[in-house]
C-alpha positions in Angstrom: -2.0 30.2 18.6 -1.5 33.6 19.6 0.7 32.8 22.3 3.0 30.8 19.7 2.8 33.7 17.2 4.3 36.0 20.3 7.0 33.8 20.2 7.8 33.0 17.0 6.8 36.4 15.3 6.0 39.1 17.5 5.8 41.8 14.6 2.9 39.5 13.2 1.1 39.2 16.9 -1.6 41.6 15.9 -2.7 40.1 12.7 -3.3 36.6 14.1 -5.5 38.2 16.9 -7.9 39.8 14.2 -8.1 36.1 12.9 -11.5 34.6 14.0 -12.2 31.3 15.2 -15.5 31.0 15.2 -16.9 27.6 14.2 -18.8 28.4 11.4 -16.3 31.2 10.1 -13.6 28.4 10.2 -15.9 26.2 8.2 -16.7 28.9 5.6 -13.4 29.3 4.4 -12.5 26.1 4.4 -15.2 25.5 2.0 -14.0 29.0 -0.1 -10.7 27.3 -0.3 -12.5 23.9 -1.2 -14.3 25.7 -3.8 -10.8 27.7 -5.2 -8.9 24.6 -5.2 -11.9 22.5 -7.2 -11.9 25.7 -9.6 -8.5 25.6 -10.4 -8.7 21.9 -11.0 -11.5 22.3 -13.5 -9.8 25.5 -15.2 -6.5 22.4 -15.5 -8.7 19.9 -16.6 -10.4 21.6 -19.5 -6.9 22.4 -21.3 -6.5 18.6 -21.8 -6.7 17.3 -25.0 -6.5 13.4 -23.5 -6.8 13.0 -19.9 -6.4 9.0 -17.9 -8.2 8.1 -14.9 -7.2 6.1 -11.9 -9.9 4.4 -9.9 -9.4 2.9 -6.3 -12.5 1.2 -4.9 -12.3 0.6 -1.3 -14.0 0.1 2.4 -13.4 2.7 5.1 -13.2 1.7 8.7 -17.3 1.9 8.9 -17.5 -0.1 6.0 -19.0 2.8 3.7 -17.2 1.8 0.2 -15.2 4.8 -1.0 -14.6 5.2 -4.8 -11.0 7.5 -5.4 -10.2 9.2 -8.1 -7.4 10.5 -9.8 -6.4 12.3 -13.1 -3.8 12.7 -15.3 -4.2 14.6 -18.4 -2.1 16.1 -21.0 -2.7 19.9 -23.0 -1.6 21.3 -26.7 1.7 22.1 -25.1 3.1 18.5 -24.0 2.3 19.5 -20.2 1.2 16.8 -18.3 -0.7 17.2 -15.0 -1.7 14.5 -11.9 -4.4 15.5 -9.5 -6.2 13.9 -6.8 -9.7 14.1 -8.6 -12.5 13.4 -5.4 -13.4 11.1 -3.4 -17.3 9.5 -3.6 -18.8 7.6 -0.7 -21.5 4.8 -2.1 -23.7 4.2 0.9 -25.7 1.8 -1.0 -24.7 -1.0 -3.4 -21.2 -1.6 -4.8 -22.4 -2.4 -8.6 -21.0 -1.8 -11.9 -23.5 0.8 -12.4 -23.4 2.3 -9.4 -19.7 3.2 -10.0 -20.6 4.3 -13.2 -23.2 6.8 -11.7 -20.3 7.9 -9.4 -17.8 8.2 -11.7 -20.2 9.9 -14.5 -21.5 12.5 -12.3 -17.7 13.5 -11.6 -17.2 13.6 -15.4 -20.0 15.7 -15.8 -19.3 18.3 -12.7 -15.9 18.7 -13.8 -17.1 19.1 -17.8 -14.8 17.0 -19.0 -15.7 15.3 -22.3 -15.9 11.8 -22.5 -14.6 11.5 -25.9 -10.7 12.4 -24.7 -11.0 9.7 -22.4 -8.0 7.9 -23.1 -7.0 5.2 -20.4 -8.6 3.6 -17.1 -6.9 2.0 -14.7 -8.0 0.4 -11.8 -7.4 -2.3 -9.1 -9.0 -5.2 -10.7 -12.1 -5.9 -8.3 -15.3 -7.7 -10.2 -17.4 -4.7 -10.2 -14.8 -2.5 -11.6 -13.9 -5.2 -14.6 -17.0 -6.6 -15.5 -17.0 -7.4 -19.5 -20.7 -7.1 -19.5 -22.0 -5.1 -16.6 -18.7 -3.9 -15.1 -17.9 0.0 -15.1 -15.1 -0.4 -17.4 -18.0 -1.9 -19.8 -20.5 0.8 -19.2 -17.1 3.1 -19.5 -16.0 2.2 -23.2 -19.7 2.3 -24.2 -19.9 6.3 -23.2 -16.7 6.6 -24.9 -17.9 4.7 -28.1 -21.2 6.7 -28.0 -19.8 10.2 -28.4 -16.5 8.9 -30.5 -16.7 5.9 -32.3 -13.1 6.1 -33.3 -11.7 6.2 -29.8 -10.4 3.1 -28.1 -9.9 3.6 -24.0 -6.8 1.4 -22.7 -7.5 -0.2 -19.9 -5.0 -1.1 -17.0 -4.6 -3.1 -13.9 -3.3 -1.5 -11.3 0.9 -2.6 -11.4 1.0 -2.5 -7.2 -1.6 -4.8 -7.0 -0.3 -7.0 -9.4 3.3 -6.9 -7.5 1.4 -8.0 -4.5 0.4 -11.3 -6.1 4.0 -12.2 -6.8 3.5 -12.8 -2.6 1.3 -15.7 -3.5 4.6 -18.1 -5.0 6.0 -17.3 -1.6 5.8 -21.0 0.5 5.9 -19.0 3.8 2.3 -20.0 5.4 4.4 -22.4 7.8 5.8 -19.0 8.7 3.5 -16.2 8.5 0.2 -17.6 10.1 2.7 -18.2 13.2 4.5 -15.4 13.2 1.2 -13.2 13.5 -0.2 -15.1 16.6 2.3 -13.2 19.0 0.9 -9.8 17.4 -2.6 -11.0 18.5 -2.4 -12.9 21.8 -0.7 -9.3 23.1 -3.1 -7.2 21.6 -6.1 -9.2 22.0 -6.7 -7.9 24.9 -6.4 -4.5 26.7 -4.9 -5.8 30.1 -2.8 -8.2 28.5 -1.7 -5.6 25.9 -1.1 -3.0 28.9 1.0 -5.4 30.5 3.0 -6.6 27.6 3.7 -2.4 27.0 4.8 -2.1 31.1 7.2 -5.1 30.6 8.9 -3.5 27.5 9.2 -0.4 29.5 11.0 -2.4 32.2 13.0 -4.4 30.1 14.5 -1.1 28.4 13.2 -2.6 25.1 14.3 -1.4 21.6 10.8 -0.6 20.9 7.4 -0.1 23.0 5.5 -2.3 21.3 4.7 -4.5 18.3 2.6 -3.3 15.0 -0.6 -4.6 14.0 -1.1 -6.1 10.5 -4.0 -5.1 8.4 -4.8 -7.5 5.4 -5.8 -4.3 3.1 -2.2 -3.5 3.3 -0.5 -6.6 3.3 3.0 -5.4 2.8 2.7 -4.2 6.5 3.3 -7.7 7.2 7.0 -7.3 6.8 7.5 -4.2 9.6 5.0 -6.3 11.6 7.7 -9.3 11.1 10.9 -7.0 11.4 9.4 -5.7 14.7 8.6 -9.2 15.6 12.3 -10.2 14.8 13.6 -7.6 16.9 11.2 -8.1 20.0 11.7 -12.0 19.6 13.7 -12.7 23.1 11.2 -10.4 24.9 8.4 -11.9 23.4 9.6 -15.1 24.6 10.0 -14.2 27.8 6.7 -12.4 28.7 4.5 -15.3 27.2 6.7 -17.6 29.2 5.5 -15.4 32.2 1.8 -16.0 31.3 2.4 -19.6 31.2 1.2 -19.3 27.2 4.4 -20.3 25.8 3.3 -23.8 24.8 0.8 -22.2 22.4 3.4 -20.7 20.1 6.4 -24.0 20.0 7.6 -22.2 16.8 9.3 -19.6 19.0 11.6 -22.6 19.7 12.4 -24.0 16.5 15.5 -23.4 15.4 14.3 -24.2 11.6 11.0 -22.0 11.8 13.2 -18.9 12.7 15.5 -19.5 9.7 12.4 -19.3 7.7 11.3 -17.0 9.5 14.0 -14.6 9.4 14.3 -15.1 5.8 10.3 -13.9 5.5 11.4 -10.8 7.1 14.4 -9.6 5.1 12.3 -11.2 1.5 9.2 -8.7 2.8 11.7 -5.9 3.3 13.0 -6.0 -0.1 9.7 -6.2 -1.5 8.5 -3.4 0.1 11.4 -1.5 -1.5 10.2 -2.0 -4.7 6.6 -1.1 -3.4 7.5 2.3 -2.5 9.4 2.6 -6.1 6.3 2.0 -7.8 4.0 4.4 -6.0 3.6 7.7 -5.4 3.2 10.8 -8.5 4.2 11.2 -12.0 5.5 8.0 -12.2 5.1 6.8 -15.8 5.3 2.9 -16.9 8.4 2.2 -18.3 10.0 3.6 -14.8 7.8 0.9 -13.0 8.8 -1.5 -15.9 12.8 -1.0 -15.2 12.1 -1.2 -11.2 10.7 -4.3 -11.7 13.3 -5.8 -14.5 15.8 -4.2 -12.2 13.8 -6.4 -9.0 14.4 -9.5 -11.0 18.1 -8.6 -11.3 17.8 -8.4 -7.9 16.5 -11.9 -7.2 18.2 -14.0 -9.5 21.2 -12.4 -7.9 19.9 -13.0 -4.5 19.3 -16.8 -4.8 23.1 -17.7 -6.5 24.4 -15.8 -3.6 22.2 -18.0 -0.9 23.2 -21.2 -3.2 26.6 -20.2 -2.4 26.7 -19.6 1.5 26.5 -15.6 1.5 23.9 -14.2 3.0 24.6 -10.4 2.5 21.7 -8.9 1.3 19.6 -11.3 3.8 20.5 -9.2 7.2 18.3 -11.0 9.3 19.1 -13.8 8.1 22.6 -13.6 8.3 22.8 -12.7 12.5 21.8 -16.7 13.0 24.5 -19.1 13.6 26.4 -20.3 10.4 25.0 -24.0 10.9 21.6 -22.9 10.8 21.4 -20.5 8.1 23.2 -22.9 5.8 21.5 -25.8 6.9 20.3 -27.7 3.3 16.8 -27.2 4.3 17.6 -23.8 5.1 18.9 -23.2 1.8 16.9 -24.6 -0.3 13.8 -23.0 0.6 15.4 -19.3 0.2 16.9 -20.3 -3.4 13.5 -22.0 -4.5 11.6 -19.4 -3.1 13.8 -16.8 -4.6 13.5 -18.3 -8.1 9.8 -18.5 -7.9 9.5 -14.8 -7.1 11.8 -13.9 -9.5 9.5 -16.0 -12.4 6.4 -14.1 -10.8 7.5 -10.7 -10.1 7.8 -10.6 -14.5 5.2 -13.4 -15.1 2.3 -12.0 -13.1 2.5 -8.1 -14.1 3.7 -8.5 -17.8 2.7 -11.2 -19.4 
């Protein structure tokens, strides 16, 4: 560090070597700024005269289920404020109450009242919704407790819901195969060394495929893109292993149609993921990015129905016969239809 700070700003040199790194003088002022930042949060927080909570229940890579947190509130003056609230690991059981504990115990450190509680939304897992013994129960009981007149809305999560819409989708035929490839290479660290030295050699658009993790399963389309793009390769190097007879699919003219289709579908979907994430995003903007999604759709499959194929890249760079093949076709215009009815059905209605 100092040698950088010679470099980049020499004046400054002598400052940076007064700075100590001692372990436990690094760890003290991260915890003073821990400590600043919570304040400020709390000084925020108390202002509001309704705040919303977000809750995200979920398992780390050591299985320890993490409960997240975020806030939005609202003071006298119309400002409206989003924070990353905490984070609270629950070693023990996962149970309505046990959330509530967790969640309670942040309410209380933070001295927020419960009585400006005003929405809860949250991803929609059993011990989260319970109607009896469920956090969102035990919540609206709190609420009722210290203001009778004060009814908490409660909301499922809209991402979650979007990823259902993946359900109408009849690509099983398609995605169960076109994962195999991902795993045989990466089974293994040999095989998965060798696989990376033959992309090297090959001079390769990429060095090597993603991995696909179910939490996130819009991954699935860059893990299918990459796929797409590796396809030939792919080919080749299980052909090499003498494995090629475990994955037939790769040869199927028909499978790669639906396949390719699977990957551009995925790609727009994961568009309209990204639209509906990230801060102050308020409902009626994820309400027209989904309206306009539909558009989208019911645009998509009377273009397909009609022979053009331009907002299906990857499915347009295979050979006119195959891509309009009535089998083809029809499974992009069907499939297209049915997302469209569940992309409104399953997060509106």
């Amino acid at each position: 560090m100092i040698e950088t700070a010679g470099l980049l700003c020499l004046e400054s040199k002598a400052k940076f070597e007064k700075i100590s790194l001692w372990r436990r003088t690094v760890t003290r002022r991260v915890e003073l700024i821990d400590e600043d930042i919570a304040s400020e949060s709390n000084k925020k927080a108390k202002s509001f005269t309704l705040y919303s909570l977000a809750l995200e229940e979920s398992n780390d890579i050591k299985d320890t289920a993490q409960l997240l947190i975020f806030i939005r509130g609202i003071n006298e003056g119309f400002e409206i404020a989003e924070e990353f609230l905490t984070m609270e690991s629950l070693k023990g059981k996962t149970r309505g109450e046990d959330l509530y504990g967790s969640v309670s115990a942040v309410i209380e450190r933070t001295k927020l009242p419960w009585s400006k509680l005003a929405n809860v939304t949250m991803d929609g897992s059993p011990n989260l919704t319970g109607k009896n013994i469920g956090l969102l129960k035990r919540i609206q009981d709190k609420v009722k407790e210290e203001n009778p007149d004060q009814d908490v809305i409660f909301l499922h999560c809209i991402i979650h819901q979007e990823s259902l819409c993946k359900s109408v989708l009849q690509l099983n035929h398609v995605v169960n195969p076109g994962g195999k490839p991902v795993n045989c290479t990466r089974a293994r660290g040999l095989q998965h060394r060798q696989f990376i030295a033959f992309l090297e050699e090959t001079d390769a658009d990429h060095q090597d495929l993603l991995y696909h993790s179910r939490v996130r399963w819009l991954s699935l389309g860059k893990v299918f893109q990459r796929v797409w793009e590796l396809k030939e390769e792919i080919r080749t190097f299980l052909e090499s292993e003498g494995k090629s007879d475990e994955f037939p699919e790769l040869s199927d003219q028909n499978w790669f149609c639906d396949f390719a289709f699977a990957v551009d579908i995925f790609s727009h979907m994961n568009e309209l993921n990204v639209k509906l994430q990230g801060k102050d995003h308020f409902v009626h903007n994820m309400y027209t990015n989904v309206r306009a999604f539909k558009s989208k759709l019911t645009l998509f499959s009377r273009q397909v129905s009609n022979k053009s194929f331009a907002h299906f890249p990857t499915l347009a760079t295979l050979d006119p016969f195959s891509r309009s093949s009535t089998r083809s076709r029809s499974t992009v215009v069907w499939d297209c239809t049915d997302l469209t009815t569940a992309s409104i059905s399953v997060i509106f209605i």
